[in-house]
C-alpha positions in Angstrom: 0.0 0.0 0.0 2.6 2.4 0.7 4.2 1.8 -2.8 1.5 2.7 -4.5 2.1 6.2 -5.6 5.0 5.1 -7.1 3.2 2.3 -8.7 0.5 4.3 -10.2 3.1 6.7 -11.6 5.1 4.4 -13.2 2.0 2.9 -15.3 1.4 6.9 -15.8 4.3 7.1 -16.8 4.8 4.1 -19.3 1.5 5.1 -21.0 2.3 8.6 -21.5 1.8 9.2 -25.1 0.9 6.2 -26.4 -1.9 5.3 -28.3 -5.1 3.8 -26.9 -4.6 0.6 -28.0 -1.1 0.1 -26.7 -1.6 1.3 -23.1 -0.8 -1.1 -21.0 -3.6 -1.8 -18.6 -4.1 -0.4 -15.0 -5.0 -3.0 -12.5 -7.1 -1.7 -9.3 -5.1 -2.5 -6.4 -6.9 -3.9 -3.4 -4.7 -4.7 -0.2 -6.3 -6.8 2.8 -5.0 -8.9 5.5 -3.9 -12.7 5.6 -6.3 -15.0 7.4 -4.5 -16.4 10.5 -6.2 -18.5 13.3 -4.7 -19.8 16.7 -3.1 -22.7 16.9 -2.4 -23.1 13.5 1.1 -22.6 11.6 0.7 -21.0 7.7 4.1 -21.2 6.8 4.5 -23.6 3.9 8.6 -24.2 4.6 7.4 -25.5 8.6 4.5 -27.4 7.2 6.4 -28.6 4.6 9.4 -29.8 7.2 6.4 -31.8 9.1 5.1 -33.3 5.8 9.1 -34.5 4.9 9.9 -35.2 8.5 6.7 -37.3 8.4 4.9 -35.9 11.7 2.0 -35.6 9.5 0.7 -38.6 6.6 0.9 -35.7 4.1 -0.4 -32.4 2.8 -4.1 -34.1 2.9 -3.5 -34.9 6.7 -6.9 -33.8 8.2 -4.6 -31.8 10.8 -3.3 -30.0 8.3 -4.4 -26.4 7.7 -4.8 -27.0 4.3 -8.1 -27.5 1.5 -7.1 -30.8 1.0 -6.8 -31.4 4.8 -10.1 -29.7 5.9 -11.9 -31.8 3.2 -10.5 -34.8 4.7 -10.9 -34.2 7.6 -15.0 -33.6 6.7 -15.1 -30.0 6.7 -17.9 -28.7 4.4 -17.1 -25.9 2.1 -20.3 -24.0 2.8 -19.1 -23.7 6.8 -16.0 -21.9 5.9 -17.5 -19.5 3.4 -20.1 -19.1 6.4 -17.2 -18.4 8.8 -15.1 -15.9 6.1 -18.5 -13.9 5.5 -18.6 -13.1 9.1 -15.3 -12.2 9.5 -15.4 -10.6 6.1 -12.0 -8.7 4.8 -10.7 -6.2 6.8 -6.5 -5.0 5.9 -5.9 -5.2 9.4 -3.6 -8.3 10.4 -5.8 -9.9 13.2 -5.7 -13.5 14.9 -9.1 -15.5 14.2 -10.1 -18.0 17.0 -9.6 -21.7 15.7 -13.3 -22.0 17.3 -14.9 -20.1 15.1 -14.1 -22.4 12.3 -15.2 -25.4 14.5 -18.6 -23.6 15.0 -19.3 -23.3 11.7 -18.6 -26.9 11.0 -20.7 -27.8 13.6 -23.8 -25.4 12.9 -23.3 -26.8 9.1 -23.4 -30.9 10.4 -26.3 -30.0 12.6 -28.8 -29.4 10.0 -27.6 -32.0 7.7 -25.8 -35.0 9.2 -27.6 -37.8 9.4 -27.5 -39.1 12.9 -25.7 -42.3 14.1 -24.8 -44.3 17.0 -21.4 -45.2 17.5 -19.4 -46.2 20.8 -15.9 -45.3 20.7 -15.2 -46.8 24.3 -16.8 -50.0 24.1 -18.1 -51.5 27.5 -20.7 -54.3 27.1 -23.4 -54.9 29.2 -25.6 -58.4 29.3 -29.7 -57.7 29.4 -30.2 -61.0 31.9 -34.0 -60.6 31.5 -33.6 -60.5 27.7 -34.3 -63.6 25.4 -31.0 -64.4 24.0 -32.4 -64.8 20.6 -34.8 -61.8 20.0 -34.1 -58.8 17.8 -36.3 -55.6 18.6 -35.6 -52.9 15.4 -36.2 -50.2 17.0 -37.2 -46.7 14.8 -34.7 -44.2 15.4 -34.5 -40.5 14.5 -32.0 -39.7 11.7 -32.0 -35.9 12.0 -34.1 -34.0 14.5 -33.5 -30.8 12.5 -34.8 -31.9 9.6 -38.4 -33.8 10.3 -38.3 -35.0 6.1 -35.0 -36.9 6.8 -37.4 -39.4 8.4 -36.4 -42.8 10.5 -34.0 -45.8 10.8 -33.9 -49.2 12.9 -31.6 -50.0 15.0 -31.4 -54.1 15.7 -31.9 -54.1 20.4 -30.4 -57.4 21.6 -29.3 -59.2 24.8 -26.2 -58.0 24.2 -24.9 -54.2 24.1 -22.2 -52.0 24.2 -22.3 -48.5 25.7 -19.6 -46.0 26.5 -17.4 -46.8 28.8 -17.6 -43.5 30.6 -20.9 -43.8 30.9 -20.6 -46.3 33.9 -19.2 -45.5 37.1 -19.0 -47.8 40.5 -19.0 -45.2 42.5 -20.5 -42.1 41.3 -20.3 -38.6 41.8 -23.4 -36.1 43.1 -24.1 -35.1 39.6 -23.2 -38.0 37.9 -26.4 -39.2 36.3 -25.5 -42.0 33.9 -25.3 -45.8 34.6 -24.5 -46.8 37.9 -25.0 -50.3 40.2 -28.6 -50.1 40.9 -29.4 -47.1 38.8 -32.0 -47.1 36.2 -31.4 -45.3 33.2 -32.9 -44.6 29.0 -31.1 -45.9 25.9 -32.0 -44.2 23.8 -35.1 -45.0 21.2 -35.0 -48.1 23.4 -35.8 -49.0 26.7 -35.2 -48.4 30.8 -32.4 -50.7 32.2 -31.3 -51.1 35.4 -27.2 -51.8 36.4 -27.4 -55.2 38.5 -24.1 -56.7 39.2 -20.2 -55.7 37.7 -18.3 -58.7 36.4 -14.4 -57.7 36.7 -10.9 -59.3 35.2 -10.1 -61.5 38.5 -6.3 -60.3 37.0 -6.9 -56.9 36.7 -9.7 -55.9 39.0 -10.8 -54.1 35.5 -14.7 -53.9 34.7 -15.0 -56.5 31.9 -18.8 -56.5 31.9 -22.2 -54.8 33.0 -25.3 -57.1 34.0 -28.6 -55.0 33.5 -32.3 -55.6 33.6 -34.5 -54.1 30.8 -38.3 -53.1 31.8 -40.1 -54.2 28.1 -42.7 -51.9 29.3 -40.8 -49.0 28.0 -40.0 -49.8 24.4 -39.5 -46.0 23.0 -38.1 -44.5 26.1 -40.9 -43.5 28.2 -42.5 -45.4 31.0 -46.5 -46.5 31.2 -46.1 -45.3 34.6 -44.8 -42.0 34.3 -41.2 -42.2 36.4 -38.7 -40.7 35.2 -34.9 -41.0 34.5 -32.0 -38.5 34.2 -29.3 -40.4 32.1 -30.2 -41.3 28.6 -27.2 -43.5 26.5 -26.5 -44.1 23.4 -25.5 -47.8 22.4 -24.8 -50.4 20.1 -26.0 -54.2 19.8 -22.9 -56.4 20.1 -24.5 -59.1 17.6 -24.8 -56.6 14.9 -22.5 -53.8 15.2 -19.7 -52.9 12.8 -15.9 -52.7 14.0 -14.6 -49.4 13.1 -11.2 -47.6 12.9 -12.1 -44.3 14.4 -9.1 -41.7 14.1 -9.9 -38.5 16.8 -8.3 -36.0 15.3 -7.4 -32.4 17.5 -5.4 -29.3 17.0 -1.6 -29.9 15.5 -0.4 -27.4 18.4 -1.3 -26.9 22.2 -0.2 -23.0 21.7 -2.1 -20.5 20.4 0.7 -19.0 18.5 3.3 -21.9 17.6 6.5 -20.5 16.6 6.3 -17.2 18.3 8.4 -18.4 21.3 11.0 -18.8 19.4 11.4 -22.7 20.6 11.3 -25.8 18.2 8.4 -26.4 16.8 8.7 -30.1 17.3 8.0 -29.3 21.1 4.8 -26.7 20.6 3.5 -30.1 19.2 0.1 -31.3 20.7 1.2 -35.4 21.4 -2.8 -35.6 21.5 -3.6 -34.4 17.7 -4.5 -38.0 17.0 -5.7 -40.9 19.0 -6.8 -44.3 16.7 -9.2 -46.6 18.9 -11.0 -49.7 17.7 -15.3 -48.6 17.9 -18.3 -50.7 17.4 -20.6 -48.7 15.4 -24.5 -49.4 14.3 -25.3 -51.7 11.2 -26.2 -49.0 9.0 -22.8 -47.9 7.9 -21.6 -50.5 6.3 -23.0 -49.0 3.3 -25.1 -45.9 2.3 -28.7 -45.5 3.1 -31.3 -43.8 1.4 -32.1 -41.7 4.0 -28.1 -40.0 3.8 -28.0 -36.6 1.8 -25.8 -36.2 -0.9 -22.7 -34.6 -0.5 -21.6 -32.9 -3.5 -17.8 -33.7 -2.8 -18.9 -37.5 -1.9 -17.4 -37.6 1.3 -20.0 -39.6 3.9 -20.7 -37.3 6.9 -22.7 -38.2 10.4 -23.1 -37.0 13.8 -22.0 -40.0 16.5 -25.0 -38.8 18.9 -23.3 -37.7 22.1 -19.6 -37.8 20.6 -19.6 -35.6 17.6 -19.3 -35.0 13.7 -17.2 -37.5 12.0 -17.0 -38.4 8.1 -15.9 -42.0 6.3 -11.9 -41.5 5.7 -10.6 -42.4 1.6 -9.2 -45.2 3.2 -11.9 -46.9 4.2 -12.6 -50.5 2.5 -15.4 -53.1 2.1 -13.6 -54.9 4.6 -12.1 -51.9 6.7 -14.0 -49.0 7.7 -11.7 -46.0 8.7 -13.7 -43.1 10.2 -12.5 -39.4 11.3 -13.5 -37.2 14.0 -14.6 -33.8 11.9 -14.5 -32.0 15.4 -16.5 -32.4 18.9 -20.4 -31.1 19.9 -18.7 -28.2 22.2 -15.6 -26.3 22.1 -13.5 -28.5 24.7 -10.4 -26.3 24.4 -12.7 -23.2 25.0 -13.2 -24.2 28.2 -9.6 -25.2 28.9 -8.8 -21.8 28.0 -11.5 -20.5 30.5 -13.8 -19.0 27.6 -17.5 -19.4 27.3 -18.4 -22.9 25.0 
Protein backbone atom coordinates (compact mmCIF):
# COMPACT_ATOMS: atom_id res chain seq x y z
CA UNK A 1 0.00 0.00 0.00
CA UNK A 2 2.63 2.43 0.65
CA UNK A 3 4.19 1.76 -2.77
CA UNK A 4 1.45 2.68 -4.51
CA UNK A 5 2.07 6.17 -5.59
CA UNK A 6 5.04 5.12 -7.13
CA UNK A 7 3.16 2.25 -8.66
CA UNK A 8 0.55 4.27 -10.22
CA UNK A 9 3.12 6.73 -11.58
CA UNK A 10 5.14 4.39 -13.20
CA UNK A 11 2.00 2.93 -15.32
CA UNK A 12 1.40 6.90 -15.80
CA UNK A 13 4.26 7.06 -16.82
CA UNK A 14 4.80 4.08 -19.34
CA UNK A 15 1.47 5.14 -21.01
CA UNK A 16 2.25 8.64 -21.54
CA UNK A 17 1.85 9.21 -25.08
CA UNK A 18 0.88 6.25 -26.37
CA UNK A 19 -1.94 5.33 -28.32
CA UNK A 20 -5.06 3.83 -26.86
CA UNK A 21 -4.65 0.63 -28.00
CA UNK A 22 -1.09 0.10 -26.73
CA UNK A 23 -1.57 1.33 -23.09
CA UNK A 24 -0.78 -1.06 -20.99
CA UNK A 25 -3.65 -1.82 -18.60
CA UNK A 26 -4.10 -0.42 -14.95
CA UNK A 27 -5.03 -2.96 -12.46
CA UNK A 28 -7.15 -1.73 -9.31
CA UNK A 29 -5.07 -2.48 -6.40
CA UNK A 30 -6.87 -3.89 -3.40
CA UNK A 31 -4.67 -4.71 -0.16
CA UNK A 32 -6.29 -6.84 2.84
CA UNK A 33 -5.02 -8.89 5.49
CA UNK A 34 -3.94 -12.72 5.64
CA UNK A 35 -6.34 -15.01 7.44
CA UNK A 36 -4.45 -16.36 10.54
CA UNK A 37 -6.17 -18.53 13.33
CA UNK A 38 -4.66 -19.79 16.68
CA UNK A 39 -3.15 -22.74 16.93
CA UNK A 40 -2.43 -23.05 13.45
CA UNK A 41 1.14 -22.62 11.60
CA UNK A 42 0.73 -21.02 7.65
CA UNK A 43 4.05 -21.16 6.80
CA UNK A 44 4.53 -23.57 3.93
CA UNK A 45 8.59 -24.17 4.62
CA UNK A 46 7.44 -25.51 8.64
CA UNK A 47 4.52 -27.44 7.22
CA UNK A 48 6.35 -28.64 4.58
CA UNK A 49 9.37 -29.82 7.16
CA UNK A 50 6.41 -31.85 9.08
CA UNK A 51 5.09 -33.35 5.82
CA UNK A 52 9.09 -34.46 4.95
CA UNK A 53 9.89 -35.23 8.48
CA UNK A 54 6.68 -37.29 8.39
CA UNK A 55 4.88 -35.94 11.72
CA UNK A 56 2.01 -35.61 9.51
CA UNK A 57 0.71 -38.64 6.64
CA UNK A 58 0.87 -35.66 4.08
CA UNK A 59 -0.45 -32.43 2.79
CA UNK A 60 -4.14 -34.15 2.90
CA UNK A 61 -3.51 -34.92 6.74
CA UNK A 62 -6.91 -33.83 8.25
CA UNK A 63 -4.57 -31.80 10.85
CA UNK A 64 -3.33 -29.95 8.32
CA UNK A 65 -4.43 -26.41 7.70
CA UNK A 66 -4.84 -26.98 4.27
CA UNK A 67 -8.13 -27.46 1.53
CA UNK A 68 -7.15 -30.77 0.97
CA UNK A 69 -6.79 -31.35 4.80
CA UNK A 70 -10.07 -29.67 5.91
CA UNK A 71 -11.94 -31.81 3.16
CA UNK A 72 -10.51 -34.85 4.73
CA UNK A 73 -10.91 -34.23 7.63
CA UNK A 74 -15.03 -33.65 6.72
CA UNK A 75 -15.12 -30.04 6.65
CA UNK A 76 -17.90 -28.66 4.42
CA UNK A 77 -17.06 -25.89 2.11
CA UNK A 78 -20.34 -23.96 2.81
CA UNK A 79 -19.11 -23.75 6.80
CA UNK A 80 -16.00 -21.94 5.89
CA UNK A 81 -17.47 -19.48 3.43
CA UNK A 82 -20.15 -19.12 6.45
CA UNK A 83 -17.16 -18.39 8.76
CA UNK A 84 -15.08 -15.92 6.09
CA UNK A 85 -18.49 -13.92 5.46
CA UNK A 86 -18.65 -13.10 9.11
CA UNK A 87 -15.27 -12.16 9.47
CA UNK A 88 -15.39 -10.58 6.13
CA UNK A 89 -11.99 -8.74 4.75
CA UNK A 90 -10.65 -6.22 6.85
CA UNK A 91 -6.48 -5.01 5.88
CA UNK A 92 -5.88 -5.22 9.38
CA UNK A 93 -3.64 -8.34 10.40
CA UNK A 94 -5.78 -9.95 13.21
CA UNK A 95 -5.67 -13.51 14.88
CA UNK A 96 -9.08 -15.49 14.15
CA UNK A 97 -10.05 -17.98 17.02
CA UNK A 98 -9.64 -21.67 15.72
CA UNK A 99 -13.32 -21.95 17.31
CA UNK A 100 -14.92 -20.14 15.05
CA UNK A 101 -14.13 -22.41 12.30
CA UNK A 102 -15.24 -25.36 14.49
CA UNK A 103 -18.58 -23.55 14.96
CA UNK A 104 -19.27 -23.26 11.70
CA UNK A 105 -18.61 -26.90 10.95
CA UNK A 106 -20.74 -27.80 13.61
CA UNK A 107 -23.80 -25.43 12.86
CA UNK A 108 -23.31 -26.81 9.12
CA UNK A 109 -23.36 -30.87 10.37
CA UNK A 110 -26.32 -30.03 12.58
CA UNK A 111 -28.83 -29.40 9.99
CA UNK A 112 -27.56 -32.02 7.67
CA UNK A 113 -25.82 -34.95 9.17
CA UNK A 114 -27.55 -37.83 9.35
CA UNK A 115 -27.45 -39.11 12.92
CA UNK A 116 -25.70 -42.35 14.13
CA UNK A 117 -24.76 -44.30 16.99
CA UNK A 118 -21.40 -45.22 17.45
CA UNK A 119 -19.39 -46.18 20.81
CA UNK A 120 -15.89 -45.27 20.72
CA UNK A 121 -15.21 -46.83 24.30
CA UNK A 122 -16.76 -49.98 24.09
CA UNK A 123 -18.06 -51.51 27.47
CA UNK A 124 -20.67 -54.32 27.06
CA UNK A 125 -23.45 -54.94 29.19
CA UNK A 126 -25.62 -58.36 29.35
CA UNK A 127 -29.70 -57.71 29.36
CA UNK A 128 -30.18 -60.97 31.87
CA UNK A 129 -34.05 -60.56 31.47
CA UNK A 130 -33.62 -60.52 27.68
CA UNK A 131 -34.27 -63.58 25.38
CA UNK A 132 -31.04 -64.39 24.01
CA UNK A 133 -32.43 -64.79 20.64
CA UNK A 134 -34.76 -61.79 19.98
CA UNK A 135 -34.07 -58.78 17.81
CA UNK A 136 -36.31 -55.63 18.55
CA UNK A 137 -35.64 -52.93 15.38
CA UNK A 138 -36.21 -50.16 17.01
CA UNK A 139 -37.15 -46.68 14.81
CA UNK A 140 -34.69 -44.17 15.39
CA UNK A 141 -34.48 -40.51 14.49
CA UNK A 142 -32.03 -39.66 11.66
CA UNK A 143 -32.02 -35.94 12.05
CA UNK A 144 -34.10 -33.97 14.47
CA UNK A 145 -33.47 -30.83 12.48
CA UNK A 146 -34.80 -31.94 9.63
CA UNK A 147 -38.37 -33.75 10.25
CA UNK A 148 -38.27 -35.00 6.13
CA UNK A 149 -34.99 -36.90 6.85
CA UNK A 150 -37.39 -39.42 8.39
CA UNK A 151 -36.37 -42.78 10.54
CA UNK A 152 -34.00 -45.85 10.77
CA UNK A 153 -33.91 -49.16 12.86
CA UNK A 154 -31.56 -50.01 15.04
CA UNK A 155 -31.35 -54.07 15.68
CA UNK A 156 -31.86 -54.12 20.42
CA UNK A 157 -30.36 -57.36 21.55
CA UNK A 158 -29.26 -59.25 24.76
CA UNK A 159 -26.16 -57.96 24.21
CA UNK A 160 -24.89 -54.24 24.12
CA UNK A 161 -22.23 -51.99 24.21
CA UNK A 162 -22.34 -48.54 25.73
CA UNK A 163 -19.61 -45.98 26.51
CA UNK A 164 -17.45 -46.81 28.85
CA UNK A 165 -17.64 -43.53 30.61
CA UNK A 166 -20.94 -43.80 30.87
CA UNK A 167 -20.61 -46.27 33.86
CA UNK A 168 -19.17 -45.49 37.08
CA UNK A 169 -19.04 -47.85 40.48
CA UNK A 170 -18.95 -45.20 42.49
CA UNK A 171 -20.50 -42.08 41.27
CA UNK A 172 -20.27 -38.61 41.84
CA UNK A 173 -23.38 -36.07 43.14
CA UNK A 174 -24.10 -35.13 39.64
CA UNK A 175 -23.22 -38.00 37.90
CA UNK A 176 -26.42 -39.20 36.34
CA UNK A 177 -25.48 -41.98 33.89
CA UNK A 178 -25.31 -45.80 34.58
CA UNK A 179 -24.51 -46.84 37.93
CA UNK A 180 -24.98 -50.31 40.23
CA UNK A 181 -28.56 -50.11 40.88
CA UNK A 182 -29.35 -47.14 38.83
CA UNK A 183 -32.00 -47.05 36.24
CA UNK A 184 -31.38 -45.34 33.19
CA UNK A 185 -32.90 -44.61 29.01
CA UNK A 186 -31.11 -45.91 25.87
CA UNK A 187 -32.03 -44.19 23.83
CA UNK A 188 -35.09 -44.98 21.22
CA UNK A 189 -35.05 -48.06 23.36
CA UNK A 190 -35.81 -49.04 26.69
CA UNK A 191 -35.17 -48.39 30.81
CA UNK A 192 -32.43 -50.74 32.24
CA UNK A 193 -31.32 -51.11 35.41
CA UNK A 194 -27.18 -51.83 36.40
CA UNK A 195 -27.39 -55.16 38.48
CA UNK A 196 -24.15 -56.65 39.20
CA UNK A 197 -20.17 -55.69 37.73
CA UNK A 198 -18.34 -58.73 36.41
CA UNK A 199 -14.37 -57.70 36.69
CA UNK A 200 -10.95 -59.33 35.16
CA UNK A 201 -10.08 -61.45 38.50
CA UNK A 202 -6.30 -60.29 37.04
CA UNK A 203 -6.85 -56.92 36.69
CA UNK A 204 -9.70 -55.88 38.96
CA UNK A 205 -10.80 -54.09 35.50
CA UNK A 206 -14.71 -53.95 34.70
CA UNK A 207 -15.02 -56.49 31.85
CA UNK A 208 -18.76 -56.47 31.94
CA UNK A 209 -22.25 -54.81 33.04
CA UNK A 210 -25.34 -57.13 34.03
CA UNK A 211 -28.58 -55.00 33.51
CA UNK A 212 -32.30 -55.64 33.60
CA UNK A 213 -34.52 -54.13 30.84
CA UNK A 214 -38.33 -53.14 31.85
CA UNK A 215 -40.12 -54.22 28.05
CA UNK A 216 -42.72 -51.86 29.29
CA UNK A 217 -40.80 -49.02 28.02
CA UNK A 218 -39.98 -49.81 24.40
CA UNK A 219 -39.53 -46.04 23.03
CA UNK A 220 -38.06 -44.51 26.15
CA UNK A 221 -40.89 -43.51 28.23
CA UNK A 222 -42.52 -45.43 30.97
CA UNK A 223 -46.46 -46.49 31.24
CA UNK A 224 -46.10 -45.27 34.57
CA UNK A 225 -44.83 -42.05 34.28
CA UNK A 226 -41.22 -42.20 36.42
CA UNK A 227 -38.71 -40.67 35.17
CA UNK A 228 -34.88 -41.03 34.47
CA UNK A 229 -32.04 -38.46 34.21
CA UNK A 230 -29.30 -40.44 32.08
CA UNK A 231 -30.20 -41.30 28.57
CA UNK A 232 -27.18 -43.48 26.48
CA UNK A 233 -26.45 -44.06 23.43
CA UNK A 234 -25.48 -47.79 22.38
CA UNK A 235 -24.78 -50.39 20.07
CA UNK A 236 -25.96 -54.22 19.75
CA UNK A 237 -22.91 -56.37 20.13
CA UNK A 238 -24.51 -59.11 17.57
CA UNK A 239 -24.78 -56.56 14.89
CA UNK A 240 -22.49 -53.81 15.20
CA UNK A 241 -19.73 -52.92 12.83
CA UNK A 242 -15.86 -52.66 13.99
CA UNK A 243 -14.64 -49.39 13.13
CA UNK A 244 -11.16 -47.61 12.88
CA UNK A 245 -12.07 -44.26 14.36
CA UNK A 246 -9.08 -41.66 14.15
CA UNK A 247 -9.90 -38.49 16.83
CA UNK A 248 -8.25 -35.95 15.31
CA UNK A 249 -7.44 -32.40 17.52
CA UNK A 250 -5.37 -29.32 16.99
CA UNK A 251 -1.62 -29.85 15.53
CA UNK A 252 -0.39 -27.45 18.37
CA UNK A 253 -1.27 -26.91 22.17
CA UNK A 254 -0.16 -23.03 21.70
CA UNK A 255 -2.05 -20.55 20.41
CA UNK A 256 0.69 -18.96 18.47
CA UNK A 257 3.29 -21.89 17.55
CA UNK A 258 6.52 -20.53 16.58
CA UNK A 259 6.27 -17.16 18.30
CA UNK A 260 8.36 -18.36 21.27
CA UNK A 261 11.05 -18.77 19.41
CA UNK A 262 11.45 -22.70 20.64
CA UNK A 263 11.31 -25.78 18.23
CA UNK A 264 8.36 -26.38 16.76
CA UNK A 265 8.67 -30.11 17.33
CA UNK A 266 7.97 -29.26 21.05
CA UNK A 267 4.84 -26.69 20.56
CA UNK A 268 3.47 -30.06 19.19
CA UNK A 269 0.12 -31.27 20.71
CA UNK A 270 1.15 -35.39 21.44
CA UNK A 271 -2.84 -35.63 21.53
CA UNK A 272 -3.63 -34.43 17.74
CA UNK A 273 -4.46 -38.03 17.01
CA UNK A 274 -5.67 -40.88 19.00
CA UNK A 275 -6.79 -44.34 16.70
CA UNK A 276 -9.17 -46.61 18.88
CA UNK A 277 -11.05 -49.73 17.68
CA UNK A 278 -15.28 -48.61 17.87
CA UNK A 279 -18.28 -50.67 17.40
CA UNK A 280 -20.62 -48.70 15.37
CA UNK A 281 -24.48 -49.38 14.34
CA UNK A 282 -25.26 -51.66 11.19
CA UNK A 283 -26.18 -48.96 8.96
CA UNK A 284 -22.77 -47.89 7.93
CA UNK A 285 -21.61 -50.53 6.29
CA UNK A 286 -22.99 -49.03 3.30
CA UNK A 287 -25.07 -45.94 2.29
CA UNK A 288 -28.72 -45.51 3.05
CA UNK A 289 -31.31 -43.77 1.42
CA UNK A 290 -32.07 -41.68 4.02
CA UNK A 291 -28.14 -40.03 3.81
CA UNK A 292 -27.97 -36.57 1.79
CA UNK A 293 -25.83 -36.24 -0.89
CA UNK A 294 -22.73 -34.57 -0.54
CA UNK A 295 -21.65 -32.93 -3.49
CA UNK A 296 -17.81 -33.72 -2.77
CA UNK A 297 -18.92 -37.53 -1.94
CA UNK A 298 -17.42 -37.57 1.28
CA UNK A 299 -20.00 -39.64 3.92
CA UNK A 300 -20.69 -37.27 6.94
CA UNK A 301 -22.66 -38.23 10.35
CA UNK A 302 -23.13 -37.00 13.76
CA UNK A 303 -22.03 -40.01 16.53
CA UNK A 304 -25.02 -38.80 18.95
CA UNK A 305 -23.27 -37.66 22.08
CA UNK A 306 -19.63 -37.80 20.61
CA UNK A 307 -19.65 -35.59 17.57
CA UNK A 308 -19.27 -35.04 13.75
CA UNK A 309 -17.22 -37.49 12.02
CA UNK A 310 -17.04 -38.44 8.12
CA UNK A 311 -15.86 -41.96 6.30
CA UNK A 312 -11.92 -41.51 5.71
CA UNK A 313 -10.60 -42.38 1.63
CA UNK A 314 -9.15 -45.23 3.20
CA UNK A 315 -11.87 -46.90 4.22
CA UNK A 316 -12.65 -50.50 2.52
CA UNK A 317 -15.39 -53.09 2.08
CA UNK A 318 -13.59 -54.88 4.56
CA UNK A 319 -12.06 -51.87 6.71
CA UNK A 320 -14.03 -48.99 7.70
CA UNK A 321 -11.70 -45.97 8.71
CA UNK A 322 -13.66 -43.06 10.18
CA UNK A 323 -12.47 -39.44 11.31
CA UNK A 324 -13.54 -37.23 13.98
CA UNK A 325 -14.57 -33.83 11.90
CA UNK A 326 -14.52 -32.04 15.44
CA UNK A 327 -16.52 -32.40 18.89
CA UNK A 328 -20.39 -31.10 19.86
CA UNK A 329 -18.70 -28.21 22.23
CA UNK A 330 -15.60 -26.34 22.07
CA UNK A 331 -13.51 -28.50 24.70
CA UNK A 332 -10.39 -26.35 24.37
CA UNK A 333 -12.74 -23.25 25.01
CA UNK A 334 -13.18 -24.25 28.23
CA UNK A 335 -9.56 -25.24 28.93
CA UNK A 336 -8.83 -21.76 28.02
CA UNK A 337 -11.52 -20.53 30.50
CA UNK A 338 -13.77 -18.97 27.55
CA UNK A 339 -17.50 -19.37 27.32
CA UNK A 340 -18.36 -22.93 25.00
Amino acid sequence: ENHRPLYNWFIDAVNEGRPADKKIHHPQQIEFAKFQTTYTLLSKRNLLRMVQEKIVSGWDDPRMPTISGFRRRGYTPESIRHVMDEIGVTKYDSVIDFGRLEGGVRDDLNKRAPRRMAVIHPLKIVLENWPEDKVDWVDCVNNPEDPGAGTRKAPFTRELYIERDDFMEEPPKKFFRLALGREVRLRYAYFITCQSVVKDPGTGGITELRCTVDPATRGGDAPDGRKVKGTLHWVSATHAIDAEVRLFDRLFNVESPGRSGADLLTELNPNSLTVVNAKVEPSLKETGPDEPAWPDGIRRFQFERMGYFCVDRESTPGKLVINRTVTLKDTWAKAAGKDD
